[in-house]
C-alpha angles and dihedrals in degrees: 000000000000120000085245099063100037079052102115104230088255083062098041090053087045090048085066098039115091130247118243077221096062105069099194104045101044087049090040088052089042087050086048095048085052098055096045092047082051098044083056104049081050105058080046085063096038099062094045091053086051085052094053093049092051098053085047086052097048090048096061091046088044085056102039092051085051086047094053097039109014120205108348082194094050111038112187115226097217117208119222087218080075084069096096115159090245089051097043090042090049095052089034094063095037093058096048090048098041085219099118080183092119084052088119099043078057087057089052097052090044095051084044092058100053097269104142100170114133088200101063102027080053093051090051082051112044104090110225139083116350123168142171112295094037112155097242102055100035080063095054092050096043091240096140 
């Protein structure tokens, strides 16, 4: 029978742990410990930050599908009334240009021409992502 298998399991832990005697392997086991401690509180990182950058991410698709469709629950009865020339201008040339820049001015020309819907005056006001074929717009052009 070999020394290795007639070891008890207390030996046989002893046998990997370094001797304070021997210099370089206990500081080479305490440099290992380290690393993988660090390794750990890494990953840990690592994963919140991946965390952080899908809910980002879920944000901006969130906003750009609202921006596109709007409310399902709540649909808006646009009144071609609404259609002055400064608010179809005014889209006209936003959408062409892909700047939405001008989103609150259309606000403005909407309001001016009777539109009192806090929908869609909310959605010309709110600052963030607006695209192309954004409700709004696509209303005010007639593109639906």
């Amino acid at each position: 029978m070999s020394n290795c298998a007639s070891m008890s399991a207390a030996d046989d832990d002893r046998a990997f742990l370094p001797r304070e005697s021997d210099e370089d392997d206990y500081r080479a086991a305490e440099d290992s410990s380290q690393c993988a401690a660090q390794a750990t509180v890494y990953k840990r990182l690592n994963k919140k930050s991946e965390r952080a950058a899908r809910g980002k991410e879920l944000a901006a698709q969130t906003g750009l599908i609202r921006d596109i469709f709007g409310n399902p629950f709540r649909p808006v009865a646009f009144s071609p009334s609404w259609r002055t020339d400064t608010a179809v201008a005014l889209a006209r040339q936003m959408y062409e240009s892909r700047d939405f820049g001008a989103m609150p001015i259309l606000a403005d020309a909407l309001q001016d021409a009777g539109c009192e819907n806090t929908d869609i005056l909310a959605h010309c006001r709110i600052p963030g992502l607006h695209v192309r074929g954004c409700w709004v717009l696509d209303a005010v052009l007639n593109k639906q």
